[in-house]
C-alpha positions in Angstrom: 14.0 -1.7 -24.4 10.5 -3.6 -24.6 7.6 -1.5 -23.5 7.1 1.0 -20.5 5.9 -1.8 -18.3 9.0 -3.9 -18.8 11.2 -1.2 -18.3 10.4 0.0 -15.2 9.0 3.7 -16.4 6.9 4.1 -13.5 9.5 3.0 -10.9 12.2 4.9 -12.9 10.3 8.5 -12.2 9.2 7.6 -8.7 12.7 7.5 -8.0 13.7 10.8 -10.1 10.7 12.5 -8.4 10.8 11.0 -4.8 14.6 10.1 -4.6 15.2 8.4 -1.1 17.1 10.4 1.9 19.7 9.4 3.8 19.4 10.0 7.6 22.0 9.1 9.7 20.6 6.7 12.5 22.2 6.5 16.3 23.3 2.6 15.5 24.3 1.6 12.8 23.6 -2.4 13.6 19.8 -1.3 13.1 18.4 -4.6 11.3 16.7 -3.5 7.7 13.0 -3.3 7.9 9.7 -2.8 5.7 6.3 -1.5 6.7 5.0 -2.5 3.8 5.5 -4.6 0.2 3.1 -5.1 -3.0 3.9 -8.6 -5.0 3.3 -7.0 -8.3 5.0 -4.5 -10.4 2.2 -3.2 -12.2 0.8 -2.0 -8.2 2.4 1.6 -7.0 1.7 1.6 -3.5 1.2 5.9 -3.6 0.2 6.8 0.0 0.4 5.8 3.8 -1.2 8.2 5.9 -2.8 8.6 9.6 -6.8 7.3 9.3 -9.1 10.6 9.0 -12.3 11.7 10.3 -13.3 10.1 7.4 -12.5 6.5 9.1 -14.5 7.0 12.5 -12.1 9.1 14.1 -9.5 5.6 14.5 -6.6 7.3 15.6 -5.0 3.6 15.6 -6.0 3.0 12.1 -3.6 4.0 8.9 -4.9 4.3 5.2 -2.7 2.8 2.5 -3.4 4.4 -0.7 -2.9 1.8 -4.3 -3.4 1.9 -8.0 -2.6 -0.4 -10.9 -0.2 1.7 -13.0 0.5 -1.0 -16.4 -3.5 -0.9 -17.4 -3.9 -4.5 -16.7 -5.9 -6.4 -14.5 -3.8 -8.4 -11.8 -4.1 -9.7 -8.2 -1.4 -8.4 -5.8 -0.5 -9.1 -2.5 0.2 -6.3 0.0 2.3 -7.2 3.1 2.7 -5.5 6.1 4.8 -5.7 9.2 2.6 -3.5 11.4 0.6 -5.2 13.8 -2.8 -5.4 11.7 -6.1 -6.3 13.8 -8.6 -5.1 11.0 -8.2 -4.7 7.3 -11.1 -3.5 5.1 -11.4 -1.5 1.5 -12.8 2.2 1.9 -13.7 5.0 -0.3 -11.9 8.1 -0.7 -13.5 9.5 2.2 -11.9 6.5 4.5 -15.3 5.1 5.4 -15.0 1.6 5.0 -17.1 0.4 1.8 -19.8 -2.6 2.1 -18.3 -6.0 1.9 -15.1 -4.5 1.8 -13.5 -6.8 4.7 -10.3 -8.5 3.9 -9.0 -11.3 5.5 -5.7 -11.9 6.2 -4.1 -14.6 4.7 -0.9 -16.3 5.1 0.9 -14.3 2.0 -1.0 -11.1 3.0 -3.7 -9.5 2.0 -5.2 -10.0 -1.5 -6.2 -7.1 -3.6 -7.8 -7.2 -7.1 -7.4 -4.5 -9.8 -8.8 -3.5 -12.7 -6.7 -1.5 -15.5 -5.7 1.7 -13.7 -8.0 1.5 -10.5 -7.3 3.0 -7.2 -7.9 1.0 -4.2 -7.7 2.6 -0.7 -7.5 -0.1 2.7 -8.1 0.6 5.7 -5.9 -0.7 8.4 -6.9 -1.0 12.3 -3.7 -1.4 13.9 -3.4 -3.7 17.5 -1.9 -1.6 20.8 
């Protein structure tokens, strides 16, 4: 009911396309965990991969890969539990942009979008 947005399409065919897979862990007390949340719906976070070349040659450094899916423009929150030093926007290429810096704040970090834009971010990671 309503329109795609309100119905959960996107999350609906994630889940069809990408269902989760159970692998059996050595305890089962393991407390539940999260590398990473968005505070919006209309945000798919799409990819979380090993910084490239691209990024300086950081092997400590991730790239988390976003777009706005609903074709509105919001500000999201993405939160992590990895041990962040250095956030910053980059291009597709993973080379951090000009200005791109993003500061930390208390309920993560703040990212604006535009209907349908992609935003990749940068992550330095602490030892």
């Amino acid at each position: 009911a309503g329109s795609f947005q309100e119905a959960g399409v996107i999350r609906q065919a994630y889940n069809l396309n990408f269902p989760l897979h159970v692998v059996p862990a050595s305890c089962a007390q393991s407390p539940a965990w999260s590398a990473f949340s968005v505070s919006s719906p209309a945000i798919v976070l799409e990819t979380v991969k090993q910084a490239g070349a691209g990024a300086e040659d950081r092997a400590e450094a991730v790239v988390v890969r976003l777009y706005e899916a609903h074709g509105s423009t919001v500000t999201a929150w993405l939160q992590t539990s990895l041990p962040v030093k250095e956030a910053m926007l980059c291009d597709l290429l993973e080379r951090p942009v000009a200005q791109g810096r993003l500061p930390r704040e208390q309920r993560g970090l703040r990212l604006s979008f535009t209907p349908f834009r992609v935003l990749s971010v940068l992550l330095v990671l602490s030892h």
